[in-house]
Backbone bond lengths (Angstrom), bond angles and torsions (degrees), N, CA, C in turn:
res aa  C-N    CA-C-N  psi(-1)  N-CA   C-N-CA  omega(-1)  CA-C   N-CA-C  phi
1 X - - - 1.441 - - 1.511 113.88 -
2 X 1.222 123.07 16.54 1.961 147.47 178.50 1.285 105.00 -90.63
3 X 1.193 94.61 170.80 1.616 112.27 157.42 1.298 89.04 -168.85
4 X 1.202 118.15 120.44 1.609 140.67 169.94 1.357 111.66 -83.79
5 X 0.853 128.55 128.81 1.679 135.57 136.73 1.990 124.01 -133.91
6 X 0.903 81.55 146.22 1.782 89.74 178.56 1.253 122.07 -133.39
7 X 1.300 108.73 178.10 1.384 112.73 -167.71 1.633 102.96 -119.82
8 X 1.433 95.63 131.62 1.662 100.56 -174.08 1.050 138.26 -58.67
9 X 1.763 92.25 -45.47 1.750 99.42 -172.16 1.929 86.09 -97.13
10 X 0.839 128.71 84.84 1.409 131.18 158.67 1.293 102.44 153.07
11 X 1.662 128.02 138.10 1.496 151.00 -168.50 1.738 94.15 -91.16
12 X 1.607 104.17 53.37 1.407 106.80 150.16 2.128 110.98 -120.08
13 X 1.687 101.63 141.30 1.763 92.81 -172.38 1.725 71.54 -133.30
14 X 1.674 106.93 153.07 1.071 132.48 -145.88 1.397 90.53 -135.60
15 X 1.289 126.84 133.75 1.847 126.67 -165.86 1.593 95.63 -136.81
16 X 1.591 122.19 97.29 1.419 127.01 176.99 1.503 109.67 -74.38
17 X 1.620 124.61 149.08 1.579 98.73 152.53 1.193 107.18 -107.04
18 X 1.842 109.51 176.54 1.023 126.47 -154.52 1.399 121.57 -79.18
19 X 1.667 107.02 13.69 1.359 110.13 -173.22 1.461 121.07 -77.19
20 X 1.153 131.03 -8.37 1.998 133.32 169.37 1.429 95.47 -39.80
21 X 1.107 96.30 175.42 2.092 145.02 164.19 1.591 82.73 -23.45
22 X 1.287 112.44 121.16 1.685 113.64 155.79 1.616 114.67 60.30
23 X 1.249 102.73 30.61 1.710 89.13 -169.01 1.307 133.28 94.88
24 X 1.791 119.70 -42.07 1.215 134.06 173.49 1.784 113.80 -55.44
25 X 1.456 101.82 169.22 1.480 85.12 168.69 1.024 163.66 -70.74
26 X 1.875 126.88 164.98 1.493 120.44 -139.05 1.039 100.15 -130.79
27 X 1.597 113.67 -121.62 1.549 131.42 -173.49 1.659 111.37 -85.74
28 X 1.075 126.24 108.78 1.323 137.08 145.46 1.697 120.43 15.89
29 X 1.100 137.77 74.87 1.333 151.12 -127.67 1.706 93.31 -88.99
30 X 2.096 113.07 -78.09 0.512 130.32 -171.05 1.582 111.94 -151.43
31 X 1.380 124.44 -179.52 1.627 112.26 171.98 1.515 99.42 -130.89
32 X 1.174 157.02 134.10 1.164 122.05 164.83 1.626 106.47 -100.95
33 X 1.097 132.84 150.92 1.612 139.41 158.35 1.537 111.60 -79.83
34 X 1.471 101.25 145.53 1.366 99.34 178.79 1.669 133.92 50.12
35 X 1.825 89.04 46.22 1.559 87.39 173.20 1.501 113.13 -87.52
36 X 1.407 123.56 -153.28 1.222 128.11 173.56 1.828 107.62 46.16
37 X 1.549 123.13 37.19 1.183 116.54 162.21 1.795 96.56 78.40
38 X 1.760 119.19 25.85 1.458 109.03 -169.22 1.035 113.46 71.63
39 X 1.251 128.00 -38.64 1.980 112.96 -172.86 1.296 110.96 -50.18
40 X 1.831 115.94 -70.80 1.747 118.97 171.72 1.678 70.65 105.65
41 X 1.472 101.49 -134.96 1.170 132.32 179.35 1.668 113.65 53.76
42 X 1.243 119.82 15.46 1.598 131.74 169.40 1.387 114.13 -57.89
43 X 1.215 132.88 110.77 1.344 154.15 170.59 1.376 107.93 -56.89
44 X 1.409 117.34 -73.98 1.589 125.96 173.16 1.652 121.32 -153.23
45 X 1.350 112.93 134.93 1.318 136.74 179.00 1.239 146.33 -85.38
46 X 1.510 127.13 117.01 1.456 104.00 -173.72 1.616 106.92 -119.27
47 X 1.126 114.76 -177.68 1.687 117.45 166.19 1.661 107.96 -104.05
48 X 1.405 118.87 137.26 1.331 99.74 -176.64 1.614 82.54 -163.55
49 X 1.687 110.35 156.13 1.684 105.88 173.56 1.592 118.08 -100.69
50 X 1.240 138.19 172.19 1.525 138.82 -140.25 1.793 69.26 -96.84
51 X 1.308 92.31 -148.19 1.696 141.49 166.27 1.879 102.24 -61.61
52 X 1.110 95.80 -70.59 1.951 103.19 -168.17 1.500 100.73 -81.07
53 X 1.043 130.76 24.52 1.591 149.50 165.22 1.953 94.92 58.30
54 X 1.002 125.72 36.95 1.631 128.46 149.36 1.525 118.72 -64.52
55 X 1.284 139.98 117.86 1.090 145.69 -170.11 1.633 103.88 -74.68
56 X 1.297 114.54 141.90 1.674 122.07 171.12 1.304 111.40 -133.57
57 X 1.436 124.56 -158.27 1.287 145.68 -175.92 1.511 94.19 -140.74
58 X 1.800 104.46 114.01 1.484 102.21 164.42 1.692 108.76 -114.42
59 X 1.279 104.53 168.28 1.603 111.11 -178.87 1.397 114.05 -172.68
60 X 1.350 122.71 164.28 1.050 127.12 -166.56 1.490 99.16 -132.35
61 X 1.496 128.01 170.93 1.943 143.47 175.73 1.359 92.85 -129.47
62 X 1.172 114.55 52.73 1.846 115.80 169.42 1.433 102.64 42.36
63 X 0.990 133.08 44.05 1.283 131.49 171.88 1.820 121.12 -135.37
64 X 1.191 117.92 174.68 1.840 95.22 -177.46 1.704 108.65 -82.46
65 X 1.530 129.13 43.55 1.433 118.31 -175.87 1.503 98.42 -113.21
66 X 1.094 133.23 126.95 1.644 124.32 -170.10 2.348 86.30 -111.20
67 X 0.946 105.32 124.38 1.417 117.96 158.24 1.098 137.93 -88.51
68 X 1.545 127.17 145.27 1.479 112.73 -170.06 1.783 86.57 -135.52
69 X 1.211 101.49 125.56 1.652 117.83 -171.55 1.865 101.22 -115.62
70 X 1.586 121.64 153.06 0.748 135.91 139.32 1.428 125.52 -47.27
71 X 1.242 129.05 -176.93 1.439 148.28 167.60 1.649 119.18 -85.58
72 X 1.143 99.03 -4.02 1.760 95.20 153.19 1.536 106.11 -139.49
73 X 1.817 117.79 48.72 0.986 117.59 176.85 1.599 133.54 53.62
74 X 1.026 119.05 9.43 1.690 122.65 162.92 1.728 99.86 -79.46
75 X 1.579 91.15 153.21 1.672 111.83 -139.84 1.719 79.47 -93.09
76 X 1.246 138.86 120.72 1.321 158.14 156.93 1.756 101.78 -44.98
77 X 1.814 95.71 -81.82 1.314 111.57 169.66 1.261 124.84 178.82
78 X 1.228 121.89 -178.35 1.713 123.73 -162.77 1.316 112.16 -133.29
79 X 1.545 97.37 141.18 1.634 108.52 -175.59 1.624 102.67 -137.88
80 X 1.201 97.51 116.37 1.832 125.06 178.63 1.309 90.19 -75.77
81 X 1.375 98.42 136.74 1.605 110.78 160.33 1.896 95.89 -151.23
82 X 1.971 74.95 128.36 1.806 70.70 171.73 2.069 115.52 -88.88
83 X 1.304 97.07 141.30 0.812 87.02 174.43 1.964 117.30 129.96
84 X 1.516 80.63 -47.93 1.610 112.15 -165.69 1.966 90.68 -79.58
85 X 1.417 101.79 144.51 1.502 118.75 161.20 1.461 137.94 -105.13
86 X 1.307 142.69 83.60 1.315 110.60 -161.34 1.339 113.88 -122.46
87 X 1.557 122.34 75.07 1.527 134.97 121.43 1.237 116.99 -23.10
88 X 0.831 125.68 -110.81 1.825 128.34 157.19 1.059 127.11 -45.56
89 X 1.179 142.83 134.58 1.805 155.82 177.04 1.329 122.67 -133.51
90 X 1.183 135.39 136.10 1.503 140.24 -178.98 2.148 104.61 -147.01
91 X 1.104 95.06 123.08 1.764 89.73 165.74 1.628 118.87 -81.78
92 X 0.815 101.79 125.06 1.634 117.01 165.06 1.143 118.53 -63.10
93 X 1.600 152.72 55.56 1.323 121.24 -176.30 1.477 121.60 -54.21
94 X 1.274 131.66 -26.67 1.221 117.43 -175.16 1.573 128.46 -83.42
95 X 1.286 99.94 -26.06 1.904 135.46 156.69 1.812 110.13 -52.37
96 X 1.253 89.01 -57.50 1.696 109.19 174.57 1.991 99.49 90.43
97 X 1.615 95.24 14.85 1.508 95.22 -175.45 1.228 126.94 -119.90
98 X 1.388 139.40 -169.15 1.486 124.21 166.24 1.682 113.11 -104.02
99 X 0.777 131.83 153.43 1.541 150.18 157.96 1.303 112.72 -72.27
100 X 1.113 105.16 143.85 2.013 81.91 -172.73 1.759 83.95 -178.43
101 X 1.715 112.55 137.46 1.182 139.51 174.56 1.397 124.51 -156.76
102 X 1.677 94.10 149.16 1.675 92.07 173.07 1.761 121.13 -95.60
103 X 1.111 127.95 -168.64 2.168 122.76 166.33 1.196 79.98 -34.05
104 X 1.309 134.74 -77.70 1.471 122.50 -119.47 1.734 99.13 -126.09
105 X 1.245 105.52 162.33 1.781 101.03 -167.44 1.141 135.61 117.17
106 X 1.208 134.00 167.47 1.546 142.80 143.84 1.553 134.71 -47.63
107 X 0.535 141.63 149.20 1.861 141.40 -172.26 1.639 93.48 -108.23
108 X 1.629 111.56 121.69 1.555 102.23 165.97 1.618 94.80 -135.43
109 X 1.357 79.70 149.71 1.982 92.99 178.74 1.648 100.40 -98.56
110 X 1.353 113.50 126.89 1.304 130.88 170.37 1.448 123.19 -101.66
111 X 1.226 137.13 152.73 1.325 116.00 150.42 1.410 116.93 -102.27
112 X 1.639 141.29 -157.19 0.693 134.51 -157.82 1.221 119.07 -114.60
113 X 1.366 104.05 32.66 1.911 127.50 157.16 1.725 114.43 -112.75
114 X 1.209 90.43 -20.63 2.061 96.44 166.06 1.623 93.85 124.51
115 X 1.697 111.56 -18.73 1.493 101.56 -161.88 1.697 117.54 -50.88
116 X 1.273 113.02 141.81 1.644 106.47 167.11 1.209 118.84 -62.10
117 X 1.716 137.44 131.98 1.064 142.35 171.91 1.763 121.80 -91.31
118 X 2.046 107.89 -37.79 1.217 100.95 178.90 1.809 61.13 -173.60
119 X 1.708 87.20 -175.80 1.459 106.37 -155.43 1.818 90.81 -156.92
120 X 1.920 123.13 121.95 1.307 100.06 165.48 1.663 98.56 -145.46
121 X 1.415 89.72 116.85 1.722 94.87 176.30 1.281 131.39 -47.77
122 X 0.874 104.89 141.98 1.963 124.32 -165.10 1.583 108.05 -127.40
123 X 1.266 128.74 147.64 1.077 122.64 160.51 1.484 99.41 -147.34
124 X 1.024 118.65 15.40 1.840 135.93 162.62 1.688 111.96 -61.56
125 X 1.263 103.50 92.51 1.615 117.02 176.68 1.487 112.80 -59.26
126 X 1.249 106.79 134.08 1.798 115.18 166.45 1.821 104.99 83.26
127 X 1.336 120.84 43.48 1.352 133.43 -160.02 1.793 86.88 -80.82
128 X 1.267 110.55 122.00 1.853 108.39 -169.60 1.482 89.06 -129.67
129 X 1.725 149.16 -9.88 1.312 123.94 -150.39 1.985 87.85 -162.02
130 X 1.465 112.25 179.29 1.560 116.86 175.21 1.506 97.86 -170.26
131 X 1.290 124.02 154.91 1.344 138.40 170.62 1.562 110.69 -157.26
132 X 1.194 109.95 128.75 1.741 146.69 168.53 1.392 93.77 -66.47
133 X 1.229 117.90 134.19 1.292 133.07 166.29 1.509 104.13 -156.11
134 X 1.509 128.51 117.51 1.120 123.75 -161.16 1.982 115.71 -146.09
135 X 1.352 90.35 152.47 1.910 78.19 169.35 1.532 100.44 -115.69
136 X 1.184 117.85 -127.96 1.849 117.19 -146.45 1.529 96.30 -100.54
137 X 1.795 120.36 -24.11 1.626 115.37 -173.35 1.983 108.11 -117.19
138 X 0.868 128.22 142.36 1.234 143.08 138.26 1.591 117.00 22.68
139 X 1.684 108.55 -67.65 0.860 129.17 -134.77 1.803 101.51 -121.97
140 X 1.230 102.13 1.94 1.419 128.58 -167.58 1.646 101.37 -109.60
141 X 1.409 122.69 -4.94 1.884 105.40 -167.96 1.583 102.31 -105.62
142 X 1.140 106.46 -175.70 1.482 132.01 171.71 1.507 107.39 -131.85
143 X 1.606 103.18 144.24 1.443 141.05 159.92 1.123 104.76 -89.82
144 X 1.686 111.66 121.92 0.866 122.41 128.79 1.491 144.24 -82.21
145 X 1.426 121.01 148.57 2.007 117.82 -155.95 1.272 84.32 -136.86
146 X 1.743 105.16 138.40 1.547 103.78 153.92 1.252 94.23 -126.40
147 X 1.297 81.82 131.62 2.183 79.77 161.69 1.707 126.69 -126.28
148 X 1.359 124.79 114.55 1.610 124.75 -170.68 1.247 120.34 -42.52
149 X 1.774 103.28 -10.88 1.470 92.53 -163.39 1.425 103.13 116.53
150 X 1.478 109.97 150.01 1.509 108.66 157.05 1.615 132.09 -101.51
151 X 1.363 112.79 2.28 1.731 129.43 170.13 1.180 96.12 -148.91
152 X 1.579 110.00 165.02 1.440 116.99 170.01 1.656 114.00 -84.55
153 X 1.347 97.31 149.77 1.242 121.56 -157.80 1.460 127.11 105.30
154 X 1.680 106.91 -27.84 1.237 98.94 178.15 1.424 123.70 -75.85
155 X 1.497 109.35 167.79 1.437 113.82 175.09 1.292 127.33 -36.34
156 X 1.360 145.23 150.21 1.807 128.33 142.82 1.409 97.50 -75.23
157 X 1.236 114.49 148.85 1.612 131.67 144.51 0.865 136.57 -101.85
158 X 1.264 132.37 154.91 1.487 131.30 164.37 1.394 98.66 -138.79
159 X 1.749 105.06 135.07 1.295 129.85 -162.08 1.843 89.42 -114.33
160 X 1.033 120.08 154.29 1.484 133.33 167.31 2.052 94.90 -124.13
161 X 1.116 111.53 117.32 1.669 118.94 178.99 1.350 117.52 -129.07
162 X 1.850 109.78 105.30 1.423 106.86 171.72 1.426 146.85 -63.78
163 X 1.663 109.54 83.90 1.678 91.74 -144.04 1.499 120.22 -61.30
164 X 1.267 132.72 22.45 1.453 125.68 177.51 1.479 97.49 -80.00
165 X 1.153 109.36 -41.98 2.094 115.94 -169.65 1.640 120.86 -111.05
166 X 1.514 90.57 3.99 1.705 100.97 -175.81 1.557 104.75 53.44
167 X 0.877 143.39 31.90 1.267 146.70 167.44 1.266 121.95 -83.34
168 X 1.451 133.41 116.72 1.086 144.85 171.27 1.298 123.54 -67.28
169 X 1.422 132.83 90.96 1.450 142.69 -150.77 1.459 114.31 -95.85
170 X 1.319 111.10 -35.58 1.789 119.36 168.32 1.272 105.67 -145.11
171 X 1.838 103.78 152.90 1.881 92.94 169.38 1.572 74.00 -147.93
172 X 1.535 93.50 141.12 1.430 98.04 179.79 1.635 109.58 -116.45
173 X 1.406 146.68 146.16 1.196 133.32 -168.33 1.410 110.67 -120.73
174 X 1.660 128.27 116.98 1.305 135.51 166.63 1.644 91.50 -76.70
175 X 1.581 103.59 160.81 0.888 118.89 174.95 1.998 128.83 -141.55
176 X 1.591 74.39 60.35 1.315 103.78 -163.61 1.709 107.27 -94.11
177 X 1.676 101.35 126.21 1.667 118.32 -170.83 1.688 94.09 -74.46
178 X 1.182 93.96 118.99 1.972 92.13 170.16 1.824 86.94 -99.36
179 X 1.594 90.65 146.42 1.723 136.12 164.04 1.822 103.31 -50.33
């Protein structure tokens, strides 16, 4: 009944409720300070459940540490993977893994021992966000990609990607002036 957002460069996460336009978000819930163990610095977030199927908040600081947070953002725990990036994050339910990328690169889904799950090439500069969109098999979903751009001025995108064929099926272009 949330909608989280936070602020990167500072260990403040921001908890909306669900009262806006259609359900989406509303009035200003709570803020907490010093989530994520004080660090903050979370790039992007998903909801996804552990092992004993309990739902969390995972995220990454563009770096290879993927976090698994509670619901008022205290840091559960951390799993290093070398190798792995997580700027961007998306849960897999059918993978049972995360998606996870940096600006620049490939998108690989890990789970939460480092193993590779699937792998889908990118060459979409400034990759900042990811979304799971899925039907009943594996091999059946789409990635979603946003990317800011690779300088300012450029476009945002949004890519729609079928991961069975890595095929890029729509990219839609905002054309929004970044600061």
């Amino acid at each position: 009944g949330k909608y989280y957002l936070n602020k990167w460069n500072a260990a403040v996460l921001y908890r909306y409720n669900d009262d806006g336009p259609g359900g989406g978000p509303g009035t200003l819930a709570d803020s907490i300070v010093g989530y994520n163990g004080g660090t903050g610095a979370i790039r992007d977030m998903t909801v996804a459940p552990d092992g004993s199927g309990t739902m969390y908040l995972w995220g990454g600081a563009a770096g290879t540490a993927l976090y698994k947070m509670d619901a008022l953002g205290t840091r559960i725990a951390t799993f290093t993977q070398t190798g792995a990036a997580y700027r961007a994050i998306a849960w897999d339910k059918n993978r049972k893994g995360f998606w996870s990328c940096n600006f620049a690169g490939d998108i690989v889904c890990r789970d939460t021992l480092g193993t590779v799950l699937g792998t889908v090439t990118s060459a979409l500069p400034g990759k900042y966000g990811l979304a799971f969109d899925s039907t009943s098999t594996a091999d059946s979903a789409y990635l979603w990609v946003w990317s800011q751009g690779a300088a300012t001025g450029d476009p945002g995108q949004l890519q729609k990607v079928y991961i069975r064929t890595n095929t890029v099926i729509a990219t839609y272009l905002f054309p929004l002036v970044g600061g």
